[in-house]
C-alpha positions in Angstrom: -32.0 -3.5 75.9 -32.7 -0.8 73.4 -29.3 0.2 73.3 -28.4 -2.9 72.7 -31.2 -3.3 69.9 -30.2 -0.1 68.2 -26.4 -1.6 68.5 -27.0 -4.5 66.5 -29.2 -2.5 64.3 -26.5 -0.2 63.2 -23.7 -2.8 62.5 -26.4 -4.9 60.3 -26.6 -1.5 58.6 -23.6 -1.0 58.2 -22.8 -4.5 57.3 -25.2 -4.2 54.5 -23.8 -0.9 53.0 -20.5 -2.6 53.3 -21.7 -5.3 51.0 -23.3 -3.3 48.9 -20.6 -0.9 48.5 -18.2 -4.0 47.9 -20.5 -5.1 45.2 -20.8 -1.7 43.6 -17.0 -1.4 43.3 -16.3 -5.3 42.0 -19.6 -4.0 39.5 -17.8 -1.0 38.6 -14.5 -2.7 38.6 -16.0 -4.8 35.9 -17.6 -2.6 33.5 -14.2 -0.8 33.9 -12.5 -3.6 32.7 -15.1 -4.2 30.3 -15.0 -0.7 28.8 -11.1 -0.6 28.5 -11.1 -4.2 26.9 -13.7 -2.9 23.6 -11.3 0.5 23.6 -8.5 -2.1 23.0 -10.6 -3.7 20.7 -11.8 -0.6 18.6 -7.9 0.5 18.4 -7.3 -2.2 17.2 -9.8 -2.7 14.6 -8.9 0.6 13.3 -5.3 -0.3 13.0 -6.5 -2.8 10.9 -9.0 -1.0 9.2 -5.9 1.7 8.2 -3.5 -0.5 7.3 -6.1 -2.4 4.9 -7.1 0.8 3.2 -3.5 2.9 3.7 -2.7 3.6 -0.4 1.4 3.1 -0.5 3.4 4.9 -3.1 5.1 2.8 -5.3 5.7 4.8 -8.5 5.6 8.6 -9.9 5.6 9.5 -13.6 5.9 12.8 -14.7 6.2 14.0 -18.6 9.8 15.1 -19.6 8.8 16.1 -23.3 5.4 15.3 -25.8 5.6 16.7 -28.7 4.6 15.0 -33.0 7.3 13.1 -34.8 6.1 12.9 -37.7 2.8 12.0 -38.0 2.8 10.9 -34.5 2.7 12.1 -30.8 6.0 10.7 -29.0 4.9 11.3 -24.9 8.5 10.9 -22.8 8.2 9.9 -19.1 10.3 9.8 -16.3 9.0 6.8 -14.3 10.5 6.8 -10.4 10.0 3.7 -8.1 10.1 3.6 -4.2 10.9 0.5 -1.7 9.2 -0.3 1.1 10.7 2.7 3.4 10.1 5.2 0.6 13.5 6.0 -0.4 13.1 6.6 -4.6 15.0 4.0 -6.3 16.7 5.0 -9.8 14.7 6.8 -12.7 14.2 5.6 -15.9 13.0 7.6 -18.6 9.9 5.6 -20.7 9.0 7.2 -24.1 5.1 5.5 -25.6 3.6 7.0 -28.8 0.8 8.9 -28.1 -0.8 10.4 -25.2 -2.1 7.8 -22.9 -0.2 5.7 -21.0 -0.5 1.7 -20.1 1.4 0.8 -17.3 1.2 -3.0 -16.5 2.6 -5.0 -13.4 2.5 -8.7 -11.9 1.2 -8.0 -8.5 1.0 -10.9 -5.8 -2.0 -10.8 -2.9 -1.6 -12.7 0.6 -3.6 -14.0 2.4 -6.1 -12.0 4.7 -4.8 -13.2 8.2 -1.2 -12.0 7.0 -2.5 -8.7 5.9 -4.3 -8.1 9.0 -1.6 -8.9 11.4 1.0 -6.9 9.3 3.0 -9.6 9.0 6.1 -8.9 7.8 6.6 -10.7 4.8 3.3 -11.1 3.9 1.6 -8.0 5.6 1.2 -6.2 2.2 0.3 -6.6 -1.7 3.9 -6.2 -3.8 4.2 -5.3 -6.7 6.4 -5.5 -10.4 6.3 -2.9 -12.7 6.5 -5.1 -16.5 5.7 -2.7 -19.5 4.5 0.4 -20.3 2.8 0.9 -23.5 0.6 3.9 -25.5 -2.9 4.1 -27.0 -1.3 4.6 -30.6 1.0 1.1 -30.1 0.5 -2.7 -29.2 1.5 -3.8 -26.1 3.5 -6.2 -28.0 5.9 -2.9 -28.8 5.6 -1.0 -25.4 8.9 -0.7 -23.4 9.6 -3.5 -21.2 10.4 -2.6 -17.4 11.1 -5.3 -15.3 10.3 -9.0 -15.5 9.9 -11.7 -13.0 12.2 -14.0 -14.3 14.9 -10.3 -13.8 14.1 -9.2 -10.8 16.7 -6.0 -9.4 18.3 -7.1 -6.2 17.4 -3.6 -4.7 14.2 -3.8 -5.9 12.2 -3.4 -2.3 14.0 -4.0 0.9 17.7 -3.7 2.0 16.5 -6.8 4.4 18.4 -9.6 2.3 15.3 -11.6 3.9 12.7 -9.4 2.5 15.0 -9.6 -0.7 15.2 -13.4 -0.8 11.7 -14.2 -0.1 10.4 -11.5 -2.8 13.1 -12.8 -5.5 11.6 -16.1 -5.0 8.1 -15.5 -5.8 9.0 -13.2 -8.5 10.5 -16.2 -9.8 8.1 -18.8 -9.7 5.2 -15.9 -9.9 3.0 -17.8 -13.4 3.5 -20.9 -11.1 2.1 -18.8 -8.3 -1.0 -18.1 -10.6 -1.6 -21.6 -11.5 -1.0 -23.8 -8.9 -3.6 -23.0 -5.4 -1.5 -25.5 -3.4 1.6 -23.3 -4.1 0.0 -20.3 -3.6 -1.3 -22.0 -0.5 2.4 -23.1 1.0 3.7 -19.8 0.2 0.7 -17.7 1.7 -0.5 -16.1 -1.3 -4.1 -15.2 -2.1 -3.8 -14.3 -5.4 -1.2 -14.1 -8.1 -2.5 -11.9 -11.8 -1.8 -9.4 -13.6 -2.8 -5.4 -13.4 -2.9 -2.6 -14.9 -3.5 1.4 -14.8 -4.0 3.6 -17.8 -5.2 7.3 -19.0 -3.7 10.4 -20.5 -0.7 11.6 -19.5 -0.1 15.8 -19.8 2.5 17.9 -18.9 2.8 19.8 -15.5 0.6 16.9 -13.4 2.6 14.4 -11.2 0.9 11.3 -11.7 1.2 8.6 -8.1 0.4 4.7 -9.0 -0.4 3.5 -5.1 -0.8 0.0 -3.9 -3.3 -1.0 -1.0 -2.3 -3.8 1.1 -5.2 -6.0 -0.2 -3.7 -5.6 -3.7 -5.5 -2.9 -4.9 -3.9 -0.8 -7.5 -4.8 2.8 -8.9 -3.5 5.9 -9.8 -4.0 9.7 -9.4 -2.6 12.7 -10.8 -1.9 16.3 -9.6 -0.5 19.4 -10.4 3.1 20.2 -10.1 4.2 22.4 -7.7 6.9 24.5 -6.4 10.2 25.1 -7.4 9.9 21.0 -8.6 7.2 22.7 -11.1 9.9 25.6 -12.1 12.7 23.3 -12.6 10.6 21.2 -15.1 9.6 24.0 -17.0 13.4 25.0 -16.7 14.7 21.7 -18.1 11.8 22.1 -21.0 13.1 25.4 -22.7 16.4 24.6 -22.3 15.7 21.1 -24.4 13.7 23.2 -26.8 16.7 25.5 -27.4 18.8 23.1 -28.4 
């Protein structure tokens, strides 16, 4: 009878730890599950925390030559562009009187939901370079660069889709600014005009980046390298001549 007793005792034991050890695992399981799920989450809020904030690269100036004409301070630039993959496109060389530079651009804004999912269209701010103008002019007399109305084809993308969809709002870009239900149909947040500015010196490499909310700044450092010794190269051999 005690055997019997101690039997049954022992498999209601070790019925109980089998529950219990079933229930730890479907617990731990669980948190598990739950742990892995806000790692997902954090990776991916910091995707989309990095892509909001990443600056992109979409110009570098650099000064060829400043030097006084006259009664005035003539400041040549070379102004280099890059498309979406940055590959440079072709330079142009900007001359403004006097020693700070104005560089203005049209610059269309999606919408936030495009932005965050990186859509590919709409995924990012873009950006047209219009005119570049110095504190000793008007911007009436600055040198025009592009315009939305003359947009390059290669301007961004070799993806004649990109292409196609960016020539379009180029196009119809002061319509973009004045009309919220075509802004709306075309997923645009915001459709204005932007511009960077400050003194431009020889030996810096001046960056103008673009966030993928639109925001739009510019920073300068020195020049290094043999890039640095070539300039200098290029210099004295325009001064001797």
């Amino acid at each position: 009878m005690y055997r019997a007793a101690l039997r049954i005792g022992s498999v209601t034991a070790l019925g109980v730890i089998a529950a219990a050890c079933v229930q730890w695992w479907r617990v731990s399981t669980a948190d598990a599950r739950r742990v892995a799920e806000l790692q997902e989450q954090k990776q991916h809020l910091e995707q989309v925390v990095d892509h909001l904030t990443a600056d992109k690269r979409i110009a570098d100036m650099i000064v060829t030559d400043q030097k006084k004409v006259g009664d005035k301070t003539i400041t040549r630039l070379l102004f280099v562009e890059y498309d979406r993959a940055g590959k440079a496109l072709p330079p142009r060389e900007l001359s403004i009187e006097g020693t700070e530079a104005h560089l203005d651009a049209t610059v269309i804004e999606f919408e936030k939901d495009f932005v965050m999912k990186d859509d590919p269209l709409r995924g990012h701010a873009i950006c047209l370079f219009t005119r570049v103008y110095g504190d000793k002019q008007t911007p009436a007399s600055g040198t025009a660069i592009d315009t939305p109305d003359s947009v390059p084809t290669f301007y961004r993308s070799t993806d004649p889709k990109i292409v196609a969809f960016e020539q379009d709002l180029w196009h119809k870009f002061w319509k973009l600014e004045q009309d919220p239900a075509l802004r709306q149909a075309a997923g645009v947040k915001v459709a204005t005009g932007k511009s960077v500015w400050g003194p431009f010196s020889p030996d810096l490499l001046y960056t103008v980046t673009l966030q993928s909310d639109g925001n739009f700044s510019r920073t300068a450092e020195p020049i290094r390298g043999v890039y640095g010794t070539y300039i200098q190269m290029l210099r004295q051999q325009a001064k001797a001549e």
